[in-house]
C-alpha positions, -999 to +999 in steps of 0.1 A: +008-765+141+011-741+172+033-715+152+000-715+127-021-707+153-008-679+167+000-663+129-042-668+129-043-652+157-024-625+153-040-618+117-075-615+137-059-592+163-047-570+138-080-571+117-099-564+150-074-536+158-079-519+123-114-524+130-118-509+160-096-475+146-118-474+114-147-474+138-131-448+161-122-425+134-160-424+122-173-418+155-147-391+160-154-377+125-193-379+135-189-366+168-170-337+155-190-324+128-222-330+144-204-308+172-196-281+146-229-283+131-241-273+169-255-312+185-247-314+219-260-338+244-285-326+272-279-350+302-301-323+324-333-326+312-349-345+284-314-365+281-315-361+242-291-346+217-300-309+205-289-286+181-279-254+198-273-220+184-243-192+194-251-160+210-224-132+207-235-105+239-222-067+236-233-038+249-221-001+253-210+007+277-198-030+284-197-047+313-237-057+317-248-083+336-268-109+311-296-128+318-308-156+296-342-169+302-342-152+338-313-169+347-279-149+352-251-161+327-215-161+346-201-137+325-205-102+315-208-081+280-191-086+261-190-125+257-205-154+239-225-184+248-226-218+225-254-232+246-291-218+237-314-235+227-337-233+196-369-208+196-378-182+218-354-164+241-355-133+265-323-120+269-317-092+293-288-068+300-280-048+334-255-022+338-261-003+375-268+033+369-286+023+334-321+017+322-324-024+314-323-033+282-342-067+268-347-085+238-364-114+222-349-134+202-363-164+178-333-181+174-329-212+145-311-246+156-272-239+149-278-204+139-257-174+154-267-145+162-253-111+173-265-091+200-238-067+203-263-033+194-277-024+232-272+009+244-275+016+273-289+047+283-283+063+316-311+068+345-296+103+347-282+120+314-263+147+323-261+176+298-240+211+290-243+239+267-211+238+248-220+266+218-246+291+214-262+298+177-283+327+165-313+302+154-313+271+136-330+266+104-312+231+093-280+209+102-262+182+088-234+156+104-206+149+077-194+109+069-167+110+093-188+119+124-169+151+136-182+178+116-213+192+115-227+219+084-252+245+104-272+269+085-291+293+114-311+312+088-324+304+054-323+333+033-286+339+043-252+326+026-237+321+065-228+284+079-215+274+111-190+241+105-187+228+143-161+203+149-173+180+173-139+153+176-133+165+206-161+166+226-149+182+258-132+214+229-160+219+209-147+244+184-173+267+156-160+284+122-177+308+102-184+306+070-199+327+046-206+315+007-190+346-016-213+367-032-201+360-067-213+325-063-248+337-053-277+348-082-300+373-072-317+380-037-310+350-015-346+334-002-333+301+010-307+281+010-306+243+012-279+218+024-282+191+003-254+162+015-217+159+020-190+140+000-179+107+013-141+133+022-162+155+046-146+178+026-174+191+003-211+195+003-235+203-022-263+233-015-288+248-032-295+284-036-329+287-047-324+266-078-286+274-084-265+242-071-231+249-052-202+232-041-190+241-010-153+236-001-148+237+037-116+239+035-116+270+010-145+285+005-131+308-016-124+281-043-165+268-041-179+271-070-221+277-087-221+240-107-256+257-121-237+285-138-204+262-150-223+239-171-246+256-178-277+241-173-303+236-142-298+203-123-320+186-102-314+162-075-279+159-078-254+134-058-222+132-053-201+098-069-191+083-037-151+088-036-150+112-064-162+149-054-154+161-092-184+140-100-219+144-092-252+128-110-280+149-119-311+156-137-315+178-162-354+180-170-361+142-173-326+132-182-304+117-157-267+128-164-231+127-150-212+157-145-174+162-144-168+195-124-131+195-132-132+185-168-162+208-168-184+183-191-219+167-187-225+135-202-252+123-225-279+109-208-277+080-185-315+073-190-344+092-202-375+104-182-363+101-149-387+112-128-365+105-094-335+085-088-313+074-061-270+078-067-252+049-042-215+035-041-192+039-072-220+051-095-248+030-091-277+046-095-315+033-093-342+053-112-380+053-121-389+063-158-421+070-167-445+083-198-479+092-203-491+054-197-460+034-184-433+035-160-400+014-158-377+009-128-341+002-136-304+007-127-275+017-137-235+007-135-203+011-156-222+026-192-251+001-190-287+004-181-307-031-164-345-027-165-357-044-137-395-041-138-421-024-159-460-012-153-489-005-173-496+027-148-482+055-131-487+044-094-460+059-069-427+035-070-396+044-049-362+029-057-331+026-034-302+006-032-279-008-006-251-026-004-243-055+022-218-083+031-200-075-003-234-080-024-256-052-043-291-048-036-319-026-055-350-018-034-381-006-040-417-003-030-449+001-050-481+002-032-476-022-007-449-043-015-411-040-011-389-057-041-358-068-029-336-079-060-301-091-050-274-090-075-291-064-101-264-061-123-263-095-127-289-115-154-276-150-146-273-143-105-300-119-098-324-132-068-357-117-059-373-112-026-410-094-023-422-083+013-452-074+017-460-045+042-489-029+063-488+004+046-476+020+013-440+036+018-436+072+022-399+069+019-378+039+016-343+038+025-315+017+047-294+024+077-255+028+070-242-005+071-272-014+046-284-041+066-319-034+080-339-020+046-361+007+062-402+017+050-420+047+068-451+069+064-466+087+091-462+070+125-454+034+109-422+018+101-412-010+087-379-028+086-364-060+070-331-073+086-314-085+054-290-108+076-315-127+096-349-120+070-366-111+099-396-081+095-402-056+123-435-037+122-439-005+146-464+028+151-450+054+172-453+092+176-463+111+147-431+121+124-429+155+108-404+135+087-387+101+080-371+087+111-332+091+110-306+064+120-286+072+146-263+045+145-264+009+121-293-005+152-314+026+166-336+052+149-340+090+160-364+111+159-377+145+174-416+145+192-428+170+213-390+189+214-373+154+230-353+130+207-366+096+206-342+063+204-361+032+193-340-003+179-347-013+145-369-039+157-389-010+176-383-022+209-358-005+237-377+029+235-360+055+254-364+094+253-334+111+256-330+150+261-343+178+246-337+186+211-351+202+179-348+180+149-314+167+159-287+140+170-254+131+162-235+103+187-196+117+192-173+093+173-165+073+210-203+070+213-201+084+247-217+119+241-242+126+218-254+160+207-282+180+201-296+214+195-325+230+217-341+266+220-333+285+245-354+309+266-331+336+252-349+327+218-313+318+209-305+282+200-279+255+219-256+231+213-261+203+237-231+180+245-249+152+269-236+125+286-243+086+272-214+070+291-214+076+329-176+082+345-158+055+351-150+050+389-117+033+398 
């Protein structure tokens, strides 16, 4: 009878024991995924469990103390913090010897966000003529961010190429475009873009395209006169500078400069087009009563939308996080369509906007998709889907990116920086319709006039000395 008793008993301890780990192993399992998914428990002041988000802090230069909320984190940029809460945040950065910089940010329960894009800018920039240029008449940075293609006067076939990777040796060449590339008297000449190499650019001599090698310009060639034909707007194929895309009257065509052969057309009445990645290109065609957006991949067209008018449409593209995206804007609404190539995956996104687009276009990483006309811009962060909506000083032209976060532009002879969210203004130095950041962000340069009537090459200072 006793040895019965304690097998009973022993049965309920174990069953107890298994209960008590199957319990323990739920509330573990629940504890830790409602950890991941960002609960925590507040024990200072409602004593409830909240969903927090992550904030990632970087600025350049780094180092900046960070305040969250007014209060002073223990920890300077870069770093993170896993405790903020939901909704509105101020978060403020301060670097001695730098302007503050502050941002707020509406933050979603377990979401993370990045705000790794401050720079700071000095109370004092400190600036030094490093070249001196005859005049200045248009300039354009190359992909990799130490050259720069100077044309000082338009009706001539000269070029400055300044190399800017080191920015305490800044060092000039000439270059001069052969005559037997050039038709007729020269009235102007355009730079049109680079290659993705740095190695080539396109110009255009008063309707006669070129293709300037930098590294030969003896082996540049007049595309115009090798096929044959006059072409519009042409691009560059990203990664292939044998091919560019073109229009020839209202047909969009590819070109092979080294097989010396233009394709049949890619699509017909083109009125403008954009060329992006490995071939993709975006295009508006349009007759007397209809127009037709579309794009185009790998020998296959994708209509995308069509209209029983002839209102202005701009098309872009951009590419982000591995995914395509076609933009475009008609009166005043941007079309976002994810996916374009794709019939079964394609996802559409309309914005609507305070203003009918001017241009339309995306900074580099293809992130924040960018309207402007006049003074107003209007950006759409395709990571967070947030929409930024700023007037500032009149633009002669389109704002420029000078880096994935901040727009330049020139007002009054002094390069503006603004974020893409408009706030952080900051004027920098003086500057005529110019800035290029050195590839260690430290310097950034500009041109200006001189009172010699002669133009400068500015080298100024972003990044104050480091003191040991």
């Amino acid at each position: 009878m006793y040895q019965h008793f304690n097998t009973r008993r022993r049965l309920i301890q174990r069953i107890l024991t298994y209960c008590v780990m199957v319990l323990a192993i739920i509330i573990g399992v629940a504890g830790t995924t409602a950890w991941i998914l960002g609960y925590r428990l507040n024990f200072q002041e409602e004593q409830s469990v909240e969903r927090i988000t992550l904030l990632q802090f970087g600025s350049f230069p780094t180092n900046a103390n960070i305040f969250l909320n007014d209060a002073q984190l223990n920890f300077n940029t870069p770093g993170r913090y896993d405790a903020a809460k939901s909704g509105t945040n101020i978060v403020k950065y301060q670097l001695e010897g730098y302007h503050n910089w502050q941002a707020e940010v509406d933050l979603e329960p377990a979401e993370v966000r990045w705000l790794n894009y401050a720079r700071m800018v000095p109370n004092e920039i400190t600036s030094a003529d490093v070249l001196e240029v005859v005049s200045f008449y248009q300039a354009m940075s190359a992909p990799n961010g130490t050259l720069i293609l100077l044309h000082e006067v338009a009706e001539t076939p000269k070029f400055k190429l300044i190399d800017i990777s080191d920015p305490n040796n800044i060092k000039a060449t000439e270059i001069e475009i052969p005559d037997s590339l050039l038709v007729g008297v020269v009235k102007n000449i355009e730079i049109i873009e680079w290659d993705s190499s740095s190695n080539f650019a396109l110009l255009n001599q008063d309707g006669n395209i070129l293709r300037l090698d930098r590294r030969d310009v003896i082996a540049s060639q007049n595309l115009t006169a090798l096929f044959g034909v006059n072409i519009a707007e042409p691009h560059f194929l990203n990664g292939n500078n044998n091919i560019i895309f073109g229009l020839t009257d209202t047909n969009l065509r590819r070109f092979d400069i080294k097989a010396k052969t233009a394709s049949a057309p890619l699509a017909t009445d083109v009125i403008s087009y954009e060329a992006y990645g490995d071939g993709k290109l975006s295009y508006v065609s349009q007759t007397a009563i209809q127009q037709t957006v579309g794009v185009y991949f790998k020998d296959k067209n994708y209509t995308l939308g069509s209209f029983d008018d002839i209102k202005t449409t701009r098309t872009s593209f951009s590419h982000y996080y591995r995914e395509d995206f076609f933009l475009s804007t008609r009166d005043s609404v941007i079309t976002i369509i994810k996916n374009p190539f794709s019939d079964e995956y394609r996802e559409i996104t309309t914005v609507e906007i305070p203003f009918e687009a001017e241009y339309l276009f995306h900074n580099g990483g293809g992130r924040m998709i960018t309207a402007s006309s006049g003074n107003q811009v209007f950006v759409y962060d395709l990571e967070t889907k947030a929409q930024y909506h700023f007037d500032t000083e009149s633009f002669a032209d389109k704002p420029f990116w000078l880096d994935d976060f901040h727009f330049g532009y020139v007002h009054d002879g002094e390069l503006k920086m603004i974020e893409f969210s408009g706030a952080n203004r900051e004027s920098l130095v003086k500057s005529y319709d110019f800035g290029i950041f050195s590839s260690n962000n430290e310097h950034l340069f500009t041109f200006r006039s001189s009172d010699s009537a002669a133009f400068l090459v500015d080298s100024s200072m972003l990044a104050k000395p480091k003191t040991n």
